[in-house]
TORLO-258376 format. One record per residue (C-alpha): residue number from 1; x, y, z. Coordinates in Angstrom, 1 decimal. Last residue first. Example, Ala and Ser with C-alpha at 12.3 -4.5 7.8 and 13.67 -1.06 7.14 Angstrom:
BEGIN
<semar><guba>2</guba><X>13.7</X><Y>-1.1</Y><Z>7.1</Z></semar>
<semar><guba>1</guba><X>12.3</X><Y>-4.5</Y><Z>7.8</Z></semar>
//
This chain:
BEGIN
<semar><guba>103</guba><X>19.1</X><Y>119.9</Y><Z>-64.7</Z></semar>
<semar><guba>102</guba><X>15.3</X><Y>118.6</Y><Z>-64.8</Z></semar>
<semar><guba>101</guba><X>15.5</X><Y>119.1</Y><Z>-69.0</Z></semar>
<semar><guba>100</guba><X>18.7</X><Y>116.0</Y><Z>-69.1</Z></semar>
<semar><guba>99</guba><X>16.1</X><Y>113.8</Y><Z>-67.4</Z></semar>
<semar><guba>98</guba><X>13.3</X><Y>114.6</Y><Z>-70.0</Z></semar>
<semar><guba>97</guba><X>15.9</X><Y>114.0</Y><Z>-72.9</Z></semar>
<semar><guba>96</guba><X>17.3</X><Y>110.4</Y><Z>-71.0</Z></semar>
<semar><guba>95</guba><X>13.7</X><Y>109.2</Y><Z>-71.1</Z></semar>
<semar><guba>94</guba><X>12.6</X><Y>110.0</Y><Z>-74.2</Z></semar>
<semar><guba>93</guba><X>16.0</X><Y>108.3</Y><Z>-75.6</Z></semar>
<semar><guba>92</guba><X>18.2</X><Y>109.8</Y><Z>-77.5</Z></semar>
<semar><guba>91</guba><X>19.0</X><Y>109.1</Y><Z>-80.9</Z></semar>
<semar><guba>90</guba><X>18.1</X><Y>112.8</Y><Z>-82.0</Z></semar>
<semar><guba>89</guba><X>16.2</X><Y>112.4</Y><Z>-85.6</Z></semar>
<semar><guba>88</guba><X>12.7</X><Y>111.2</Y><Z>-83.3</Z></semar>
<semar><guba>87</guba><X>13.2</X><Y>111.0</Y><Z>-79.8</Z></semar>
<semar><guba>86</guba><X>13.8</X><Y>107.3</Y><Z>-79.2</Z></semar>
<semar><guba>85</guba><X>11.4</X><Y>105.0</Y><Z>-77.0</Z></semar>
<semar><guba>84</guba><X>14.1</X><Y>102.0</Y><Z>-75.2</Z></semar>
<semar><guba>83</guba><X>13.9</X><Y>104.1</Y><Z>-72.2</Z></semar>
<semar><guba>82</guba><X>9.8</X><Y>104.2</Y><Z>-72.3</Z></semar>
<semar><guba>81</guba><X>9.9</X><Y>100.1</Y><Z>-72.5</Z></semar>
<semar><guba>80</guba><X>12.0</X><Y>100.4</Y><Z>-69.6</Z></semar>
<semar><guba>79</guba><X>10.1</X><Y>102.3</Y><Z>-67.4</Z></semar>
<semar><guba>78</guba><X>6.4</X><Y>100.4</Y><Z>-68.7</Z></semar>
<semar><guba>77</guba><X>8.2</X><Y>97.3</Y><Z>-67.5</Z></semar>
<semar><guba>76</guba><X>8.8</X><Y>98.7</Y><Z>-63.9</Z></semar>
<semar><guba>75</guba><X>5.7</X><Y>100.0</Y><Z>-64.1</Z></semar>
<semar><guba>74</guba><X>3.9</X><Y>96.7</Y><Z>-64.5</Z></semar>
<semar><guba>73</guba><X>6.9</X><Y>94.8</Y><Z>-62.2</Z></semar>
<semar><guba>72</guba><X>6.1</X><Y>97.4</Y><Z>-59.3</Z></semar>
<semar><guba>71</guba><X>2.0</X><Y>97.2</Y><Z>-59.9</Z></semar>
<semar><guba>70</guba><X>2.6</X><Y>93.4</Y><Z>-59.5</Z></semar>
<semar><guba>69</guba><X>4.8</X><Y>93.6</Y><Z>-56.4</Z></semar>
<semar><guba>68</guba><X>1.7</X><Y>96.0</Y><Z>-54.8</Z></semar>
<semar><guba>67</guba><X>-0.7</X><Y>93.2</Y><Z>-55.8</Z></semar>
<semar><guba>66</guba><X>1.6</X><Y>90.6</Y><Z>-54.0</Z></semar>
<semar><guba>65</guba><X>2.4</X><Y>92.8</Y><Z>-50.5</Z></semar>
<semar><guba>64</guba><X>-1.5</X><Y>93.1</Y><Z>-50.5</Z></semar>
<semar><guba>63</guba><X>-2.3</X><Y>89.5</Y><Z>-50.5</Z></semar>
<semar><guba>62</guba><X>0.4</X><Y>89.2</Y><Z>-47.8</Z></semar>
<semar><guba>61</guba><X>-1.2</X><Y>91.9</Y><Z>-45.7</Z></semar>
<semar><guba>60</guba><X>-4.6</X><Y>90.2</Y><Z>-46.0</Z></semar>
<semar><guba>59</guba><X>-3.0</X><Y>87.4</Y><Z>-44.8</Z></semar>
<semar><guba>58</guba><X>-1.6</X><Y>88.4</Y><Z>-42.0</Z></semar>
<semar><guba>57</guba><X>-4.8</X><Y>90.2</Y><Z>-40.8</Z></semar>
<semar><guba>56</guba><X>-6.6</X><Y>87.3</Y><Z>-41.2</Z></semar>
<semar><guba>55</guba><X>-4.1</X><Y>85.3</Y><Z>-38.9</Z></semar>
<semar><guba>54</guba><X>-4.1</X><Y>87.8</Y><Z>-36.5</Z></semar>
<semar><guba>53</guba><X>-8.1</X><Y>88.1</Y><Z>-36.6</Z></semar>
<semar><guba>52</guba><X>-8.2</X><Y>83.9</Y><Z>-36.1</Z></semar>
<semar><guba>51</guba><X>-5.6</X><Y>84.6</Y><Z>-33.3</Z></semar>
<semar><guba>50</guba><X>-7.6</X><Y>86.7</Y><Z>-31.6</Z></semar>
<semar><guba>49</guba><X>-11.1</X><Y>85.1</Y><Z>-32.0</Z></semar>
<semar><guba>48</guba><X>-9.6</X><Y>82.3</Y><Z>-30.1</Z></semar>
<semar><guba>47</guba><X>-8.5</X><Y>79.2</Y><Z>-32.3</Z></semar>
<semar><guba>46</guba><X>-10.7</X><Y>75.7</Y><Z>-31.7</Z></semar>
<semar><guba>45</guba><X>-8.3</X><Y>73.6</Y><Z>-29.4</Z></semar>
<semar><guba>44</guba><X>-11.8</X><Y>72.7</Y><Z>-27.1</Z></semar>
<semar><guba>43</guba><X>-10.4</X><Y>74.6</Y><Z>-24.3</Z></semar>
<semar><guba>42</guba><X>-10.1</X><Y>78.0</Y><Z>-26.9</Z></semar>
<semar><guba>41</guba><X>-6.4</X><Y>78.6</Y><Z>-28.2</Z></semar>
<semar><guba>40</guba><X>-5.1</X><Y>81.5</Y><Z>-29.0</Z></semar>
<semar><guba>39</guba><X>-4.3</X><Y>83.4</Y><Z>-25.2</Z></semar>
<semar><guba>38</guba><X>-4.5</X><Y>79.8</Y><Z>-23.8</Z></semar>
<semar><guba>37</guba><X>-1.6</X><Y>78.5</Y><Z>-25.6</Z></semar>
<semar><guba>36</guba><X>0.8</X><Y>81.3</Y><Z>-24.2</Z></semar>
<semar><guba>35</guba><X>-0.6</X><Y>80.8</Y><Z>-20.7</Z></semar>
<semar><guba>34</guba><X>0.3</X><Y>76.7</Y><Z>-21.3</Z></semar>
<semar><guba>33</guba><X>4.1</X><Y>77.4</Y><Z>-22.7</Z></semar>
<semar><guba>32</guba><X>4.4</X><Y>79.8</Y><Z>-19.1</Z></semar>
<semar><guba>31</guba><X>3.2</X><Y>77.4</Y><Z>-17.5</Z></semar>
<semar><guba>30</guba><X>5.5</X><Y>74.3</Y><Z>-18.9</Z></semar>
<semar><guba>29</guba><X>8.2</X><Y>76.7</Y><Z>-18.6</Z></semar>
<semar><guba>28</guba><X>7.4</X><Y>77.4</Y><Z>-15.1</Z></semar>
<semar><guba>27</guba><X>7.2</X><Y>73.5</Y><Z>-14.2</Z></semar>
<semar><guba>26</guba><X>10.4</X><Y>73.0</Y><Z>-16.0</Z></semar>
<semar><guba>25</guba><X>12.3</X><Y>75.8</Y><Z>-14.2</Z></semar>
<semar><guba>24</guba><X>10.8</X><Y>74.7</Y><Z>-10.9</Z></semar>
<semar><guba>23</guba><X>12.2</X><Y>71.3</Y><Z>-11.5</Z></semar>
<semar><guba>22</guba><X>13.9</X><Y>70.4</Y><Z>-14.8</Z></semar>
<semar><guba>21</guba><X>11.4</X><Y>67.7</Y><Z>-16.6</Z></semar>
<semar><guba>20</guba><X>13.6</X><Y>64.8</Y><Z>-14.9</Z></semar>
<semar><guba>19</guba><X>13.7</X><Y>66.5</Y><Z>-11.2</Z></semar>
<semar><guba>18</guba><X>10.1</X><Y>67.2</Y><Z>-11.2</Z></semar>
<semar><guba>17</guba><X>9.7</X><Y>63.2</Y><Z>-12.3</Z></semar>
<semar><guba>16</guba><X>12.0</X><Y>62.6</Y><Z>-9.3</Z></semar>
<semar><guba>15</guba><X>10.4</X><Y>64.4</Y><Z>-6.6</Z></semar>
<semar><guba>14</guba><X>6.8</X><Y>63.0</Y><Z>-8.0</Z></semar>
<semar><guba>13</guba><X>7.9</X><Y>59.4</Y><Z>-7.1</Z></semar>
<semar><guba>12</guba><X>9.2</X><Y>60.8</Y><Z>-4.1</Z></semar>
<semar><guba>11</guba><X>6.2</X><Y>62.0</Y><Z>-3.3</Z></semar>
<semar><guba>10</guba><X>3.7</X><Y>59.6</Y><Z>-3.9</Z></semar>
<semar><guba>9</guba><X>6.1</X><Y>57.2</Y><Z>-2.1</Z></semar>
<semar><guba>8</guba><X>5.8</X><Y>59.0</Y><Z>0.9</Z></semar>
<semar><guba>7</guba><X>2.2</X><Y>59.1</Y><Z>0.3</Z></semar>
<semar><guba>6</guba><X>1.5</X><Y>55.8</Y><Z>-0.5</Z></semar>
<semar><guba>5</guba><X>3.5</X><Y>54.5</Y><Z>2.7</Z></semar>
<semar><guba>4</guba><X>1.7</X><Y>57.0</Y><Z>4.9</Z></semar>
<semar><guba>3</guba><X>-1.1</X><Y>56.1</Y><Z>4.1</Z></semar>
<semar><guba>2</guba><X>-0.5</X><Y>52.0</Y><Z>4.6</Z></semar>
<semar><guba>1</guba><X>0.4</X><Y>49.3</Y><Z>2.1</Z></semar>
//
């Protein structure tokens, strides 16, 4: 098989794989997929220092979103165990007398 052969075969075999993975479109969402990968991911897949401070930050975040929804149920509980508190000989509660006095 000549050069020219090869080549011209070369190319149409690569005109119709372009075709199948979409063409210009494909080979730009292929690009675009590979810039994306590159910004977090080092050559040798290892995460870039980005991504590993993302991640972190995430994390931290969600540890802090769980301590702050424990403080909430604690005083939550401590709010209605004060409601449930009566003022001595009036049957109201602590919590209904100090909201009437802010009136």
């Amino acid at each position: 098989m000549s050069q020219d052969t090869r080549d011209a075969l070369r190319e149409a075999i690569a005109g119709e794989v372009g075709q199948v993975t979409g063409g210009e479109r494909g080979r730009n969402l292929l690009a675009a997929v590979q810039k994306h990968h590159d910004k977090y991911y080092a050559p040798t897949g290892r995460e870039k220092i980005a991504l590993k401070e993302a991640r972190d930050a995430a994390e931290k975040a969600n540890d802090e979103c769980e301590r702050l929804d424990r403080e909430l149920s604690h005083y939550d509980a401590q709010v209605d165990r004060l409601e449930k508190l009566k003022l001595p000989g009036t049957g109201r509660s602590l919590h209904a007398s100090r909201s009437t006095r802010r009136i």
